[in-house]
N, C-alpha and C positions, 0 to 999 in steps of 0.2 A: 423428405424430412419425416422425420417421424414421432408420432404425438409422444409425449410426456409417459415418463413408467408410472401405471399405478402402485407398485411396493414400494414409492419412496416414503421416508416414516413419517413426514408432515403431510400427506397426502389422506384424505378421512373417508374419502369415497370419490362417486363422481356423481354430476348434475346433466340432465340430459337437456339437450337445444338440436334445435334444427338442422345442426350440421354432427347430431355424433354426440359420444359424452364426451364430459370433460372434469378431468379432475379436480377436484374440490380442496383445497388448504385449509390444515386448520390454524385457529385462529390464536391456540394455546400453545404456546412454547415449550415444550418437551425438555426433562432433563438430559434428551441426546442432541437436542440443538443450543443447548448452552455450554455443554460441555465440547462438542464440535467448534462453536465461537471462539470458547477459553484455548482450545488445541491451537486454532488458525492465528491466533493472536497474537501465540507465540512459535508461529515460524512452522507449525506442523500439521505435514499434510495438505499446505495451503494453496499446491496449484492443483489441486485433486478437489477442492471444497467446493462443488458445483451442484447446479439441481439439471433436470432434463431441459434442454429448451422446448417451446410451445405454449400453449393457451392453457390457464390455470381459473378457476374458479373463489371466489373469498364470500362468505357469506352462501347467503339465496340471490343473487344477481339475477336481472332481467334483461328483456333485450333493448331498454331504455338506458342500465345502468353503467359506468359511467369504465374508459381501458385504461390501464395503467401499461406502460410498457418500463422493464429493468431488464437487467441482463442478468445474467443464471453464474455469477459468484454467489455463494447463497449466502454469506454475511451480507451484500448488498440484495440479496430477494428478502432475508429474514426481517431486513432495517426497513425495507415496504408494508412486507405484510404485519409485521408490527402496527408500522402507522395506520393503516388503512383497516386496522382489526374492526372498527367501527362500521365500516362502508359496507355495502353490497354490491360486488364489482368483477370485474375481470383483470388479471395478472398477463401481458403478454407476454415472457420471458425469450429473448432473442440469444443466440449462441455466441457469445461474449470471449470464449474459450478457459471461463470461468476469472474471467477479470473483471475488477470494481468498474463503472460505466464512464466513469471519468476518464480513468487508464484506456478503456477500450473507445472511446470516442476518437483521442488520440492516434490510436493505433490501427483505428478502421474497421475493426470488430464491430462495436457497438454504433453502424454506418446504413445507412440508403440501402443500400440492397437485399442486406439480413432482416429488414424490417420489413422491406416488401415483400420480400419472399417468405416472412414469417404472418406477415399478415394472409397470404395465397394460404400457403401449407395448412393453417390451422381455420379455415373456411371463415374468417372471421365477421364479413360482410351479410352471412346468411346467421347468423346469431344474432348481431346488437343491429337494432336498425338506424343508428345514427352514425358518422363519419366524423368522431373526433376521437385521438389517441393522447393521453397524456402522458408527457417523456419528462423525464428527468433534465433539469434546464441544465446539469455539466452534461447530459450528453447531447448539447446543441453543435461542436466541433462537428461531430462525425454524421448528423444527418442531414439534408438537405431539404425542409418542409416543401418545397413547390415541387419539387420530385416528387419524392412520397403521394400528395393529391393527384399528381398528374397519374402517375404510376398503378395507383390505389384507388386513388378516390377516395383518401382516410386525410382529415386534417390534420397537424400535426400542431400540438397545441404543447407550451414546455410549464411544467408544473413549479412549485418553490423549489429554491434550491437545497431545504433541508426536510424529508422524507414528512417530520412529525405534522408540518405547516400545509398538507396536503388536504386536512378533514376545512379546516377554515376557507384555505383554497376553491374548495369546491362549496362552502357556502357560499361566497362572493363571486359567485358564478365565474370559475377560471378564470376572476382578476385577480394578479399577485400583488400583494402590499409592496411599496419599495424596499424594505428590511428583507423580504421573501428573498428578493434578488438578488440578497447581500451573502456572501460566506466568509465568514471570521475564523481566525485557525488559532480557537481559546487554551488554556493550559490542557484541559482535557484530554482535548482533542490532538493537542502534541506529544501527550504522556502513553495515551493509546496505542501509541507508533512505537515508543521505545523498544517493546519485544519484538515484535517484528526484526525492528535491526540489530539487536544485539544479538540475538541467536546465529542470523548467518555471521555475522563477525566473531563471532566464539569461536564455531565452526573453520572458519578459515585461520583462528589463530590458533587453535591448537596445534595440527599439526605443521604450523611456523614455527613453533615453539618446541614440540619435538624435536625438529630440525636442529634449532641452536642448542638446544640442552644436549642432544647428541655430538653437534661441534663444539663445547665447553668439554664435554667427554672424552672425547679425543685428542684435544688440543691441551688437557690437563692429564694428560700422563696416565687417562683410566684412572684415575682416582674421582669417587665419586663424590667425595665429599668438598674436592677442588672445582668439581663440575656443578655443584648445585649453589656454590659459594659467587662463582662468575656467571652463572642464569640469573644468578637474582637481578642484574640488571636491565637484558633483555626481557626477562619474562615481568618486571615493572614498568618496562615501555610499551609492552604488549597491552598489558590489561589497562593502566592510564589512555592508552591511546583509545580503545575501546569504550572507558566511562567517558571519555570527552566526544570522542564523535557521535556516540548513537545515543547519550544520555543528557550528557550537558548541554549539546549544540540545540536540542528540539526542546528542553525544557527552558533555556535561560535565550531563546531567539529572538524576541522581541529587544532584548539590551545589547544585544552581539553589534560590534560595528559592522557594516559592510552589506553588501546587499546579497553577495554572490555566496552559495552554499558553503562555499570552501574557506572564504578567507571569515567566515565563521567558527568555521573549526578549527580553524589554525588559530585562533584568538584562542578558542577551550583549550587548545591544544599547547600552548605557550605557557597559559598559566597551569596548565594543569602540569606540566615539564617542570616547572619552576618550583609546585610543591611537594615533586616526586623529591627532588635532587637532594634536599636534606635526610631525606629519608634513605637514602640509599647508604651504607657505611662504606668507607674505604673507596670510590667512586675519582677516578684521578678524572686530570681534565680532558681524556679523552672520552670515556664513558660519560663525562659530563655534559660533551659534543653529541656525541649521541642520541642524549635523551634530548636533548635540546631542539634536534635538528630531528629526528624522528619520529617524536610524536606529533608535532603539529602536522607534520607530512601526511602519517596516516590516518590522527583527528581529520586533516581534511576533507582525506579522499572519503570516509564514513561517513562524513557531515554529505557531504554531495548526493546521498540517496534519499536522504530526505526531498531533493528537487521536486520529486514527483508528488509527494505529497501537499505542497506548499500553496495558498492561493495568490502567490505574488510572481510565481515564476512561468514561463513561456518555452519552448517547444525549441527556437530559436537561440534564449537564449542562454538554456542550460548546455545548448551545443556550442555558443562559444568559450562556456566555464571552461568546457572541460578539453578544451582546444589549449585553453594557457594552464587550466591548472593541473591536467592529468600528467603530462611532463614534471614538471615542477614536485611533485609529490611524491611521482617513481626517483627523479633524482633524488630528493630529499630522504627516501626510505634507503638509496643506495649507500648516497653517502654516510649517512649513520651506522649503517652496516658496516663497511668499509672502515669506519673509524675504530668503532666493536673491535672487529678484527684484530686491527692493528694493535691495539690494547691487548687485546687475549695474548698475542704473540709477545708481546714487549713483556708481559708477565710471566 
């Protein structure tokens, strides 16, 4: 394994300890890591948005002062060293594959053995002389604490579950309040999400959209004024189905009936069909089927990525979502298509 690059741009110099230097963070936020933030936010560049993994430096730390361990997404390192800008500490950062630690806990990245073997690699036992790591309490899934001590010799101690509650934490000598161990998923914090999904959904609608404007094309005689006249109804199931899954479903969640990601979206997804269809002119009751039976389909499937985001969902039981509703929603998008069609032709 290999230590951390000194030319990353949040990197200020290095501190030297007992095993070696060690790179030093600063503790100022640069306008290339706000603007990096703003890019990853919305969709770009975001499985690239990583720091080095290994042992990182905050402040003047000593070998008393106190290990933070996160994983090297760097929105999830910048959201630590944020909090901790106050502290004088050490950063463990374990190789995550540049995924948030929640995701990676899940997924076994952010797991028991990357941690022991990140704790060996980066000499960490001959720097701080005490044996305690504090981990982020979402990534409790993926580590297993009596390993790790057995393995290391480092205790594994899980810190609050929201980054900023980490300076109080460690006043209260590593006891978390009960609110610490709570995580709430506020408006904020579901509106933060919306770029993220709307960008891959754009993405995959355009060229669908291509696709049918080129079949209105051809199916209208090469007249293009006949082709952009019959798009208008696809390409308004396209983008409604788009603002209801990835904008409505996470902003209006809490009043949605239903528990399951999907039959959320097919709720956004129903009414929001209901206040295309005035809107659409000339629309017989085929196209009318269409938009009806289509957008809640693909509101669905777009509501369903949210799953992962969500503090009420399970590993389990997003797999049996999508056991009933991943069917249902391909049908759904089929048969609206199918319906399409048959209207394009009949005209």
């Amino acid at each position: 394994m290999r230590p951390p690059r000194l030319d990353q741009p949040f990197v200020t110099g290095v501190i030297k300890t007992a095993a070696g230097p060690v790179p030093r963070v600063s503790k100022v936020f640069s306008g290339t890591d706000r603007i990096g933030a703003f890019k990853v936010r919305w969709g770009i560049r975001r499985t690239r948005y990583r720091v080095d993994a290994g042992l990182y430096a905050i402040g003047e730390p000593t070998a008393e002062s106190p290990v933070f361990v996160t994983a090297n997404y760097k929105l999830t390192f910048d959201l630590l060293r944020r909090a901790i800008a106050s502290i004088d500490g050490w950063i463990l950062v374990l190789d995550t594959l540049g995924i948030n630690v929640w995701c990676a806990a899940g997924k076994g990245t952010f797991g028991t053995d990357e941690l022991v073997e990140r704790i060996e690699a980066s000499r960490l036992a001959g720097i701080v002389n005490h044996r305690k790591l504090i981990l982020p309490q979402l990534g409790g899934p993926g580590v297993a604490g009596h390993e790790v001590k057995r393995r290391s010799g480092f205790q594994v101690v899980y810190g609050p579950v929201e980054a900023e509650e980490i300076p109080l934490f460690l006043e209260k000598g590593l006891k978390a309040k009960e609110r610490m161990r709570r995580k709430d998923f506020g408006f904020m914090e579901r509106l933060a999400l919306v770029p993220m999904e709307v960008v891959p959904a754009v993405r995959l609608g355009l060229p669908v959209a291509a696709g049918l404007f080129a079949l209105c094309f051809l199916l209208g005689g090469l007249s293009l004024s006949r082709a952009l006249e019959c798009f208008a109804v696809p390409a308004g199931a396209i983008g409604t189905s788009i603002l209801a899954g990835t904008v409505l479903t996470p902003v209006l969640l809490p009043w949605l009936p239903g528990r399951a990601f999907s039959v959320k979206g097919l709720v956004t997804g129903i009414l929001s069909a209901l206040l295309l269809i005035p809107l659409v002119r000339g629309s017989g009751v085929l196209e009318t089927a269409f938009l009806l039976v289509s957008i809640p389909a693909m509101s669905a499937y777009l509501a369903m990525n949210f799953t992962g985001s969500s503090t009420f969902t399970s590993l389990s039981g997003v797999k049996k979502e999508m056991r009933f509703a991943l069917p249902l929603e391909i049908g759904g998008v089929g048969a609206g298509l199918l319906m399409w069609i048959i209207a394009l032709l009949g005209g």
